[in-house]
N, C-alpha and C positions, 0 to 999 in steps of 0.2 A: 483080935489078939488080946483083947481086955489088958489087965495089967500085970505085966511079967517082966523080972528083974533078974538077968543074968550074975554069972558068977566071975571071977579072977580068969583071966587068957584073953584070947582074939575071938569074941562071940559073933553069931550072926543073927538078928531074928530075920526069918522068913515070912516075907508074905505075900501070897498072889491072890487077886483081884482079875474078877469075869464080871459082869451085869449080872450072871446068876449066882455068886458069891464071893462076896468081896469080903479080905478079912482082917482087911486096918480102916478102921473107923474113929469117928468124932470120938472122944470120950479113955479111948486106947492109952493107957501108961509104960509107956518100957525105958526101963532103966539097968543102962549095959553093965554097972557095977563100977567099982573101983578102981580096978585093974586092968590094963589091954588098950587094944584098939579093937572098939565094937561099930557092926553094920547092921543098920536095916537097908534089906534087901526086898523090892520092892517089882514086883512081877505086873504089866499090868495088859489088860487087853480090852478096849473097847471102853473105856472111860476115860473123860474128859478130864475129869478133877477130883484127885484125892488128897490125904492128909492133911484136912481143913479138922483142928479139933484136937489131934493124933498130939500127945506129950509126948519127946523124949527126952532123956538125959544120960550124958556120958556114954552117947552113941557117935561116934565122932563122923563116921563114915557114911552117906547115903547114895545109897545105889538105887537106879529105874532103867528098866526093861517095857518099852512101852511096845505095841504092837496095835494094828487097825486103827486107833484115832491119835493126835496128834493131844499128852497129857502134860497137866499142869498138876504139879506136888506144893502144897501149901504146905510152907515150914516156918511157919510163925511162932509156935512152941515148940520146937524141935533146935531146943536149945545144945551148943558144942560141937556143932557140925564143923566138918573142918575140911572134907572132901564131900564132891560130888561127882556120881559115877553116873556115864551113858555107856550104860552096859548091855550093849549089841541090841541096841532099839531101832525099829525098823519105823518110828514116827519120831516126830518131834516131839521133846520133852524143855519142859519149863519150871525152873525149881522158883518159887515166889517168897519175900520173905526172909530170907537170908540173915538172922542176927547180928553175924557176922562174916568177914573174907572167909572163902572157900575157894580153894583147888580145884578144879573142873578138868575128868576126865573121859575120852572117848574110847571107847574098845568096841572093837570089832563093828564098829555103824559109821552111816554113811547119812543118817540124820540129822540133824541141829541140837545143840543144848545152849540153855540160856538160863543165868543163875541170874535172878536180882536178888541186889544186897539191900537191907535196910537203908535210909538216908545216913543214920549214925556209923555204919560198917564205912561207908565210901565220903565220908567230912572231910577224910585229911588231903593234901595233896602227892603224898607216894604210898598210896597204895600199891599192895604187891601180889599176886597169886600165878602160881604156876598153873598152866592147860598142859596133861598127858595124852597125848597122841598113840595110838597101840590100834594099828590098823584102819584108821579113820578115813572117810570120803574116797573109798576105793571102789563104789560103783556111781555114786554122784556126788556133786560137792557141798557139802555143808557150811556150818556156820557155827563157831562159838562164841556168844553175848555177854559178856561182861560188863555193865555199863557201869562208868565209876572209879573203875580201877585205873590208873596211872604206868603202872608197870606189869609185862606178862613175861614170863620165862617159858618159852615155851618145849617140854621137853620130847622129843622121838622116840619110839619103839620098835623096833621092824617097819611096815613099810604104808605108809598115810599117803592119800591122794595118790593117782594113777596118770601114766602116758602111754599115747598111741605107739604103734610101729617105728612112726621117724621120730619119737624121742619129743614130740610137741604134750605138754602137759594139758590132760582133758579132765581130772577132776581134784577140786584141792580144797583145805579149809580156809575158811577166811575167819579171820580172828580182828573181833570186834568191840571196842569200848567207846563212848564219847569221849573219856577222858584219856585216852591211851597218847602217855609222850616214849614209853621204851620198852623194843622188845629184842629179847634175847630169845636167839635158837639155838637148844643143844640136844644132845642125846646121841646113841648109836644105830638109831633108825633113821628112816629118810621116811621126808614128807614135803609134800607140794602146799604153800601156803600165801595167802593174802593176806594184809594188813592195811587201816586207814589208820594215821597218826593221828589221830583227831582231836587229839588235846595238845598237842604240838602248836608251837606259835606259827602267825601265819601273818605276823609284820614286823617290828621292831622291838617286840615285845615277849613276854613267856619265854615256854621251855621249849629248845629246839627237840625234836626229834633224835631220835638212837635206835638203829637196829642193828645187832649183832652177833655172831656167829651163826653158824648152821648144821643142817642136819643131814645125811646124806649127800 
């Protein structure tokens, strides 16, 4: 993609990645511009590890579409991110690096995503990021990783995780932080979900746990 700088709107760069040609590399500059909400959008099939290298800036949104091996997105320069999309990836994806808190959302997959955040991103003690649910673990059940965050809102779309015949749930997300003391379910979808409080107190001590409202 070399170095290319969008103009004023909601821009997108495009890139898809094969072993026989991949086309965001080490060295790559993109800068979404001044104005908008910009995405790279990132296609990938059959590689392990990309955007080790890749600058951007005032790209707020990054999206992966991973297929055949299970990818990991180095976003160590890929400064202002602010969403991350699993956008109907049929492997596991892993965004590494994280400067900052990011929104983590699922569409249309039934894979895992898992966003690490910098040490400095996840210091404080209420951290907060919403998970977008938009058809999630409706052929198997997933997992979204957040480690660090404190608080998830998590919000619905149509219709996440699936049940059998008599109404017994067979596949759901499980929504995952070390530090998770509270979560919130909203939206006007339904979805099937697991949670560990795991930053929740667990003697006489700390923050108890919160979960509340729902989805469907």
């Amino acid at each position: 993609m070399d170095n290319k700088t969008l103009g004023a709107g909601n821009d997108t760069f495009e890139s898809a990645n094969t072993t026989t040609t991949q086309t965001l590399n080490a060295g790559d500059v993109l800068n979404g511009g001044t104005a908008g909400t910009d995405k790279l959008s990132i296609t990938v099939a059959n590689i392990a590890n990309i955007g080790g290298g890749v600058q951007t800036t005032s790209v707020e949104q990054l999206s992966i579409s991973a297929v055949t091996v299970a990818t990991i997105v180095d976003a160590a320069q890929m400064a202002g991110v602010t969403d991350i999309f699993n956008n109907a990836s049929q492997t596991d994806i892993t965004v590494n690096n994280l400067a900052a808190l990011a929104n983590v959302h699922t569409i249309s997959s039934s894979a895992s995503t898992t966003a690490n955040f910098a040490a400095a991103a996840v210091a404080g003690t209420a951290d907060a990021i919403v998970v977008a649910l938009t058809g999630a673990a409706t052929t198997t059940s997933n997992t979204v990783t957040v480690n660090g965050v404190e608080t998830i809102t998590v919000s619905a779309t149509g219709t996440s995780g699936s049940t059998s015949a008599d109404g017994i749930t067979t596949t759901r997300t499980t929504i995952a932080s070390d530090a998770l003391k509270s979560l919130t379910v909203s939206g006007t979808g339904t979805a099937k979900l697991t949670a560990t409080m795991s930053g929740a107190q667990t003697g006489t001590t700390g923050a108890a746990a919160t979960v509340t409202g729902s989805a469907g």
